[in-house]
C-alpha positions as CSV (number, residue, x, y, z in Angstrom):
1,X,108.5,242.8,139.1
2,X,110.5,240.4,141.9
3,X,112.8,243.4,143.4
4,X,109.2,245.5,143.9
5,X,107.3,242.1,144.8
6,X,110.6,241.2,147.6
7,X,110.8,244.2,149.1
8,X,107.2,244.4,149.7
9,X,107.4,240.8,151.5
10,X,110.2,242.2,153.2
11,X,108.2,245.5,154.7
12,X,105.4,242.6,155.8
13,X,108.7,241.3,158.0
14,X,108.4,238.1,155.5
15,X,111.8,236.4,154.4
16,X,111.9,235.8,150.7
17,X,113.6,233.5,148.8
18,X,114.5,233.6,145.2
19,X,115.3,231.3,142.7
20,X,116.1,231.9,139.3
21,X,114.7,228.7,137.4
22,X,112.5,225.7,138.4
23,X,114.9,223.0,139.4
24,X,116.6,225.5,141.8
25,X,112.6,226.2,143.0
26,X,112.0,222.6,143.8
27,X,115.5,222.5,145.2
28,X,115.1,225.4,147.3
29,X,111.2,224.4,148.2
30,X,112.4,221.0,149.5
31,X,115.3,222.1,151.5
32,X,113.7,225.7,153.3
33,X,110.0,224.2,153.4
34,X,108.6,227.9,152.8
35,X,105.2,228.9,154.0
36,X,104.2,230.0,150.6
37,X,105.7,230.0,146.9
38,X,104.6,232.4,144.8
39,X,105.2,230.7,141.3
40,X,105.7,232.3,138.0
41,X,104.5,230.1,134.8
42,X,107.7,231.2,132.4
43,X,110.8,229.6,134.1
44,X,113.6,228.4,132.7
45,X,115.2,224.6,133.1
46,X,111.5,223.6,134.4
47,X,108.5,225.1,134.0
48,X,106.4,226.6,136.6
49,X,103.4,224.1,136.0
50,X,106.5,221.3,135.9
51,X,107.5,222.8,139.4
52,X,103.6,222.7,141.1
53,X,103.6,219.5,140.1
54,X,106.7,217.9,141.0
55,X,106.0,219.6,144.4
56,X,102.8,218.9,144.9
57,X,103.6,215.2,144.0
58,X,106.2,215.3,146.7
59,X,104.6,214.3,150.2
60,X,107.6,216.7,151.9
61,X,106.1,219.8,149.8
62,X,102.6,218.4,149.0
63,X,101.5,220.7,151.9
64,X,103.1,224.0,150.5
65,X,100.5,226.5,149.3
66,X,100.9,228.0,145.8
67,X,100.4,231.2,144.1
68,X,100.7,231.1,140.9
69,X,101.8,234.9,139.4
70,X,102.2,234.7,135.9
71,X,101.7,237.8,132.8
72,X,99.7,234.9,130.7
73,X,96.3,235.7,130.6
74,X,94.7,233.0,128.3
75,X,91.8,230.9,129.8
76,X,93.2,228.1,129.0
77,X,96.5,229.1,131.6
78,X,94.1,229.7,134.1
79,X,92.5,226.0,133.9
80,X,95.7,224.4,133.8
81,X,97.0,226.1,136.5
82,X,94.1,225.3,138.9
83,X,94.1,221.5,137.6
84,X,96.9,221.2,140.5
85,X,94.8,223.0,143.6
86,X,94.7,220.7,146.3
């Protein structure tokens, strides 16, 4: 799903970044400043609600928007996940 999801940004003439786990998301997030992450749930090392909020606690990423991309479906996810919209 990332290769077909990259190359896609990459045809839009958008240049994405990749990282494997959460702590090298929040790494990469604070040092590039993206204009958008697009945030799976099921990472490694940190999770990807541990990730939105960390960043969006962070007053240098606070402003970053997030999608969140994720193959759970449950409503609860869903709730959770938009407990951290700005």
């Amino acid at each position: 799903m990332i290769g077909l999801l990259i190359r896609t940004l990459e045809k839009a003439n958008f240049i994405p970044l990749q990282a494997v786990d959460g702590e090298t998301g929040v790494a990469r997030a604070r040092e590039q400043q993206p204009a958008l992450i697009i945030l799976d749930l099921l990472l490694p090392k940190l999770s990807g609600l541990e990730v939105c909020r960390v960043l969006k606690g962070d007053r240098s990423t606070a402003q970053i928007p997030i999608i969140m991309l994720t193959a759970k479906s449950e409503e609860i996810d869903r709730v959770v996940g938009l407990a951290w919209r700005r």
